[in-house]
C-alpha atoms as one frame of an Amber mdcrd trajectory, in Angstrom:
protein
  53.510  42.189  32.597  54.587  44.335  35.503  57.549  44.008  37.367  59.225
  45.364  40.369  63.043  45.481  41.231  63.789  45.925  44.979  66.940  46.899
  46.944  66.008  44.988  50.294  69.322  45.855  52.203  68.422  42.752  54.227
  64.981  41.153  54.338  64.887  39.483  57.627  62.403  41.868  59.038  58.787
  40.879  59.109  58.316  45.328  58.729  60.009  44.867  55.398  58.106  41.494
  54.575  54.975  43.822  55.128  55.992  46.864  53.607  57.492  44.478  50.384
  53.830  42.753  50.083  52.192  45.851  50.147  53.989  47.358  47.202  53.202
  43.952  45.296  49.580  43.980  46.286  49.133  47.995  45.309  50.650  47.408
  41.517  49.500  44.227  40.871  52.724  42.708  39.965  53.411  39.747  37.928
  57.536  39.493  39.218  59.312  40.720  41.455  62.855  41.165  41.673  65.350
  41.351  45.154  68.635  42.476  45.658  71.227  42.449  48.415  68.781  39.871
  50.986  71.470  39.562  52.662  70.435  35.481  53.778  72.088  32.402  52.587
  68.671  30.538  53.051  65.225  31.103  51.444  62.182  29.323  52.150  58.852
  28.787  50.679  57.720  30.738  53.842  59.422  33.700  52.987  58.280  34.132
  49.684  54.089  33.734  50.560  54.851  36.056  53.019  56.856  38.980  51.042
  54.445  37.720  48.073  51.322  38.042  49.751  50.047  34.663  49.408  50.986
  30.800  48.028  50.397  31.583  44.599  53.779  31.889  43.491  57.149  30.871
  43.001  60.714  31.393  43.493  64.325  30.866  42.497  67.079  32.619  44.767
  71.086  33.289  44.611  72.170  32.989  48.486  74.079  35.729  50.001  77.911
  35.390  50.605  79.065  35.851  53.924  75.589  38.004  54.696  76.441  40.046
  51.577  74.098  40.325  48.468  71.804  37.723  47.443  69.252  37.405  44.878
  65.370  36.440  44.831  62.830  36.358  41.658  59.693  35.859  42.457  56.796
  35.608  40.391  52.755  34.593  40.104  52.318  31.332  39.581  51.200  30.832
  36.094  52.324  34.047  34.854  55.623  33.398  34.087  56.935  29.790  32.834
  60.560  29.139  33.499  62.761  27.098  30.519  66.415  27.765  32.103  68.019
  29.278  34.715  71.595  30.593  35.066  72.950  31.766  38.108  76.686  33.196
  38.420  78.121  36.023  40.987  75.944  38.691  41.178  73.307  37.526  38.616
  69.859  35.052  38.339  68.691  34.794  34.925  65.757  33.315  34.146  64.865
  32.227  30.818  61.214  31.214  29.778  57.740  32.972  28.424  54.936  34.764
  29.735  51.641  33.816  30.161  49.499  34.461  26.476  52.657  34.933  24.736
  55.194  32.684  22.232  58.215  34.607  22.523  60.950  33.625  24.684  62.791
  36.277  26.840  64.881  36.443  29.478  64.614  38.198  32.801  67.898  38.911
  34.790  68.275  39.872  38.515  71.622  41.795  39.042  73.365  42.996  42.387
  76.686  43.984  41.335  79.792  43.418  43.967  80.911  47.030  45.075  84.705
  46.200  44.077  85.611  47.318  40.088  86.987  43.484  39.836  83.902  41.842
  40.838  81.933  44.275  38.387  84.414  43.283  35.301  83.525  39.433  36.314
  80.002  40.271  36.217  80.261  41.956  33.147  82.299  39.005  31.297  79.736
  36.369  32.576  76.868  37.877  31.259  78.186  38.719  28.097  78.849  36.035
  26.539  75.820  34.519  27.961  73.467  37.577  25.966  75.923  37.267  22.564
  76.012  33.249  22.626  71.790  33.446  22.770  69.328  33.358  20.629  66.480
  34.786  23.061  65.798  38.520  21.554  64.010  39.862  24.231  65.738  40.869
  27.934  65.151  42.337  30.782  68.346  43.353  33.280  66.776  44.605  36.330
  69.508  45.581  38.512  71.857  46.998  41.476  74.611  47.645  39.398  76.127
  49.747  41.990  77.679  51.949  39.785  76.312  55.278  37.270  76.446  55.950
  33.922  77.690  59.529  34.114  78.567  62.234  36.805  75.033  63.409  36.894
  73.691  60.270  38.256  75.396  60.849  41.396  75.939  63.102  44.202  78.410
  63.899  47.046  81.131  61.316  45.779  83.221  62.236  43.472  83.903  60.550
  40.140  86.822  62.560  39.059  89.493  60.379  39.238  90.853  58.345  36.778
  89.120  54.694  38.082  86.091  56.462  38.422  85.668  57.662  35.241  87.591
  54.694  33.855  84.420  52.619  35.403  81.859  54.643  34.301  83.426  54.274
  30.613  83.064  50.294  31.195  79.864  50.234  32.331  78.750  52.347  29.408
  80.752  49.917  27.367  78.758  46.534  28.842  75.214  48.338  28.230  76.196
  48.874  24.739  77.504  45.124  24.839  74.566  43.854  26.134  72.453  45.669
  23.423  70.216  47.081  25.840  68.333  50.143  26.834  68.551  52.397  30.464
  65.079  53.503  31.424  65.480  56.434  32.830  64.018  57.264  36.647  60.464
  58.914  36.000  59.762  61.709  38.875  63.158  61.651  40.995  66.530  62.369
  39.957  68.128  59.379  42.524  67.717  55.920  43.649  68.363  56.491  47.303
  70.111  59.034  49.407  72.563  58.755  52.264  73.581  61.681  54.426  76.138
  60.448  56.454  73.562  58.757  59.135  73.426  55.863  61.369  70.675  53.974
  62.811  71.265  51.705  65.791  69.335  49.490  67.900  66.329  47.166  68.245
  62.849  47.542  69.673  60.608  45.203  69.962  57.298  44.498  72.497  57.289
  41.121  74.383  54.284  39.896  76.249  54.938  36.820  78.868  52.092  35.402
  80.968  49.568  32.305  80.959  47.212  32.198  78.049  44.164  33.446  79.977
  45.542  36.757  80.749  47.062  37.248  77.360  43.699  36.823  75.743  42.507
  39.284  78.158  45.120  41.819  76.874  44.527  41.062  73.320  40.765  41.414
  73.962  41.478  45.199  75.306  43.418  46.370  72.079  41.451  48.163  69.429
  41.841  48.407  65.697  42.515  52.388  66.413  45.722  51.439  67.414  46.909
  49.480  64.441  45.155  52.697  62.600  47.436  55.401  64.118  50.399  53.513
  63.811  49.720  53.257  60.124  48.430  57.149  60.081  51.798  57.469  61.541
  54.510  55.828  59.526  52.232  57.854  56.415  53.188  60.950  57.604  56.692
  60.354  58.264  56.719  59.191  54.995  55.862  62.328  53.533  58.098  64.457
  55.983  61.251  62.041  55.028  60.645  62.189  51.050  60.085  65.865  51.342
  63.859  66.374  52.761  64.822  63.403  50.097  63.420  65.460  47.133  65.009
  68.501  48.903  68.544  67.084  48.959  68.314  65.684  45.447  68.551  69.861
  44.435  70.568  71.413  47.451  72.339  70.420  50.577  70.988  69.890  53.668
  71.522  72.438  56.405  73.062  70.505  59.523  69.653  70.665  61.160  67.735
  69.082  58.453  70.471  66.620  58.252  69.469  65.954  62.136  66.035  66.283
  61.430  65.805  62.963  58.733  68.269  60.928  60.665  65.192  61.053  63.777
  62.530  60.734  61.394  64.328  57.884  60.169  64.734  56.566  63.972  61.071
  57.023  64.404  59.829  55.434  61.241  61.397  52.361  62.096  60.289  52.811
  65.588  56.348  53.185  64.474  57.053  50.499  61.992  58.255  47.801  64.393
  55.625  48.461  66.933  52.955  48.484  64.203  54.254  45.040  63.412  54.034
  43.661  66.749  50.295  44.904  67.211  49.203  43.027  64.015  50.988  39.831
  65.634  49.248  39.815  68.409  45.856  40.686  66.769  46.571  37.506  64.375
  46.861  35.686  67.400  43.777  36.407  69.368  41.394  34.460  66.966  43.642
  31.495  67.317  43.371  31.618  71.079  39.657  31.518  70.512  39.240  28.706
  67.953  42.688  27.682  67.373  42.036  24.324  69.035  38.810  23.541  67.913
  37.659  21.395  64.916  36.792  24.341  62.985  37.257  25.423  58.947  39.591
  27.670  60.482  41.816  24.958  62.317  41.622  23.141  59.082  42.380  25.689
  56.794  45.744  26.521  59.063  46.557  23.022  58.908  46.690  22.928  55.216
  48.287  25.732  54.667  51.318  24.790  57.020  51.391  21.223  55.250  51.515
  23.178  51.696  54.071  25.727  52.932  56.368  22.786  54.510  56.043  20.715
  51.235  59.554  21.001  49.365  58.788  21.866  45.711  62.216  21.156  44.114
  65.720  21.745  45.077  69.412  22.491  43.672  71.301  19.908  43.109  74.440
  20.262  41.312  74.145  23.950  40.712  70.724  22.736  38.469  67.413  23.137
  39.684  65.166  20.408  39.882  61.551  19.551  40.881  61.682  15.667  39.844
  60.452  13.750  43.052  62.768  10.755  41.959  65.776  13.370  41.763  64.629
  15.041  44.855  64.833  11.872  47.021  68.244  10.476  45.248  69.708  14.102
  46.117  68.235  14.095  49.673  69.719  10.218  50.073  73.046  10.550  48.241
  73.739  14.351  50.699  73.044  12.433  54.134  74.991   9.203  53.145  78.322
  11.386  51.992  77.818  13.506  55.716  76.933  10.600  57.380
């Protein structure tokens, strides 16, 4: 199985929707793994559209106050859920892959930035892995904290709580029984000089539908090509100063130099997104209303997406209809 373990830092932008699906598409992944959404709501169309399509499914922790939260998501089929246990800062999910007998357990971790939410992390999940009997885990995570000085730079770690943390963390690794994979090709996780990023762009379009079909008949496919040719090559500009920056510091020019790269990626990205909106929407202005497979097919696949597959009730998760509708009836009548 192949798995991927993403630090969103927010996932309410259809650019990282795109750019999430993308990665899950190129390494055919069985499970993916989100930290730090940053949303207290997730819904089943979110997850086709950071998955890539409907064939999958999805257990979240909500954020708190638009900090953290938690999403698994996996192939449908591939993984088969027994239990799940969810506590602050964690979403473990026990159960067994597809073609296999043993039971494991995968756990999604985005550790609070405080030491004291990190020690109440660390005593949940303990006695969770010791009280077991499941032998094989996986603890993909944001721990937000290192291992040893070499596993960060430009903050220092030489006081006595920072090296009194790293001594902990050490400690709950050895607790858990586990093993750190080391990074293979770069030294960091992500880098942060200092910069800032401000500000929204976006393209609107207003007018009767005639004249926006006539628009969206004028764009070509180049353009959605060289904004994609674009974002590539600051891509390649930006990790070149990253892997730069892992070895030396940045002179006060480069420093300038990534912050507008970074400006202009996001720039490219957003506009990149808003041509491939308005390209989806040009064969719906055509045979959108029509009784065509295509009108059908959309009109099944907003019935499935709209369907509610289980919900959490009680802190338990539950996809019994009967349960379902007694939760849905017993909610309104206490509100109401």
């Amino acid at each position: 199985m192949k798995i991927i373990c993403f630090n969103a830092r927010g996932i309410a932008s259809r650019v990282k929707w795109r750019a999430i699906k993308e990665l899950v598409c190129q390494e055919k992944a069985d499970m993916l793994l989100v930290q730090e959404t940053k949303l207290q709501d997730v819904d089943n169309r979110l997850c086709t559209s950071i998955w890539g399509d409907a064939n999958c499914e999805w257990r979240f922790i909500p954020a708190s106050n638009r900090a953290g939260g938690i999403l698994s998501i996996w192939r449908s089929g591939a993984f088969h859920p027994e239990e799940v246990h969810g506590g602050g800062g964690f979403l473990g999910l026990v159960g067994v892959w597809e073609n296999q007998s043993e039971r494991c357990a995968i756990v999604n971790v985005y550790s609070p930035c405080s030491i004291e939410g990190k020690r109440v992390l660390w005593r949940e999940l303990l006695p969770w892995k010791a009280g077991s009997n499941v032998r094989a885990w996986c603890v993909a995570r944001d721990f937000n904290v290192v291992r040893c000085v070499e596993e960060r730079k430009g903050i220092g770690l030489d006081s006595a709580g920072g090296r009194r943390e790293m001594v902990e963390f050490n400690e709950f690794i050895e607790g858990m029984e586990v093993v750190d994979i080391p990074l293979n090709g770069r030294k960091y996780t992500w880098y942060m000089e200092g910069a800032t990023l401000s500000g929204k762009g976006s393209i609107c379009t207003e007018g009767k539908t005639e004249s926006v079909e006539g628009e969206l008949e004028e764009m070509e496919l180049g353009s959605v090509w060289q904004c994609q040719r674009e974002e590539k090559e600051l891509v390649n500009l930006f990790n070149e100063l990253d892997l730069r920056a892992e070895d030396e510091d940045l002179s006060a020019a480069e420093v300038r130099q990534r912050q507008t790269l970074l400006a202009e990626f996001w720039k490219i990205s957003k506009m990149n997104e808003s041509l491939l909106q308005q390209k989806s929407r040009t064969r719906w202005i055509r045979e959108g209303d029509s009784n065509s497979k295509y009108f059908h097919a959309l009109v099944n696949w907003r019935r499935k997406t709209n369907s509610i597959v289980g919900l959490t009730i009680d802190g338990n998760w539950s996809e019994d209809p009967i349960r379902i509708k007694k939760g849905v009836k017993d909610f309104f009548e206490a509100r109401f």
